[in-house]
N, C-alpha and C positions, 0 to 999 in steps of 0.2 A: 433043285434050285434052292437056292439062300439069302437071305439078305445081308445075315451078318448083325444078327441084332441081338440083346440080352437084355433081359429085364436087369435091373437094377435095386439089388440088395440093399444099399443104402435107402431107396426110395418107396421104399414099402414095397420090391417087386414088380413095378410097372415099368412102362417103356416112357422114355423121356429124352429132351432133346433130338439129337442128332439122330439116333433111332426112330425115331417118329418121321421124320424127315425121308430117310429109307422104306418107312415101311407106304407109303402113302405116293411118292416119287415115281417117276416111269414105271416100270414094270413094278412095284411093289404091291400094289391093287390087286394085279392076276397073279402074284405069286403068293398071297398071304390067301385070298379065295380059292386059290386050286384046289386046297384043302374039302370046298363043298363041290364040288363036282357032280357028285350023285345030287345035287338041288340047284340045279341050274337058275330058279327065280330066285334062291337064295344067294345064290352065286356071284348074277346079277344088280342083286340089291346092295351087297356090301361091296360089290367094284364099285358103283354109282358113287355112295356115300366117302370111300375112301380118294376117289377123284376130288369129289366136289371140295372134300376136307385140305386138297394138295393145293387146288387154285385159291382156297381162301386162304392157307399157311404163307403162300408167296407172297400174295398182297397185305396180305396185314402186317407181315413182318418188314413192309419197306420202312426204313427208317427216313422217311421223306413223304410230300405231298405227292398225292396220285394224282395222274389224270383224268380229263371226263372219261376215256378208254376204260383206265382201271377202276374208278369209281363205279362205273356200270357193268362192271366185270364182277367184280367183287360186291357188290348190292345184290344183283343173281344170283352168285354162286350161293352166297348166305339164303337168301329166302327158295332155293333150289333144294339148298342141304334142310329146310325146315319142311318143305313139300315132301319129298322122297323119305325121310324121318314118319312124319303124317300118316303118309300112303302104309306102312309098316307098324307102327305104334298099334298096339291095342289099345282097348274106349280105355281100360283103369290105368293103363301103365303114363308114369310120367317121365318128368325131363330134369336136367339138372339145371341149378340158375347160370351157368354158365352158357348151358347150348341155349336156353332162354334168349340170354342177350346177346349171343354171336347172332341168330335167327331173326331175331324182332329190335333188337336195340343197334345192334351194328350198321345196318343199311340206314336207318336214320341219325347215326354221327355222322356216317360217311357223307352224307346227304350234306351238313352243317360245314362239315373241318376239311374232309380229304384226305384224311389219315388217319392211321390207328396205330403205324407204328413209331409212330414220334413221342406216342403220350404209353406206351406200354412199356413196360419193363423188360421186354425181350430185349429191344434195342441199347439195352444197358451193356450187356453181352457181349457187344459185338467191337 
């Protein structure tokens, strides 16, 4: 199986945009973990985080006001993905400021505004 993805030379060799989209999207979670197979609680752990990361990519990136539905969708998925993160983390290892505030700061804008993609620069994009 494939997804059809390529790091990206221009970008320092990381995956971006529309690939990230792919890799995280329906089956992209069991096709990018097959790979651990032999560690099934491994296995387990990064399908988890790669779901959680697809339902929060959808709603953050609407370019409009969510509703109570999605705002309570998107409040869990975030402090879901900061839980499962957690549970996995060792005591020294840290986090970047970015999963920082998708985890802890995003559920309380959402809480305020009702969107994140109205004020993000994704929806410039589009």
């Amino acid at each position: 199986m494939t997804l059809g993805i390529d790091r990206q030379a221009f970008q320092g060799g990381v995956f971006i945009g529309n690939h990230i989209k792919k890799a995280i999207d329906g089956n992209g979670p069991k096709i990018i973990t097959a790979c651990l197979e032999g560690d099934k609680k491994l296995q387990r752990k990064y399908t988890k985080l790669l779901t959680q990361l697809n339902i929060i990519r959808k709603l953050m990136n609407a370019a409009r006001f969510l509703d109570d539905d999605e705002v309570k969708s998107l409040r869990q998925a975030c402090r879901k993905l900061g839980r499962i993160s957690d549970h996995y983390r060792q005591e020294n290892e840290t986090v970047t400021p970015k999963f920082h505030m998708l985890v802890h700061h995003v559920p309380q804008f959402l809480k305020q505004w009702r969107t994140v993609g109205l004020i993000s620069e994704h929806g410039l994009g589009k």
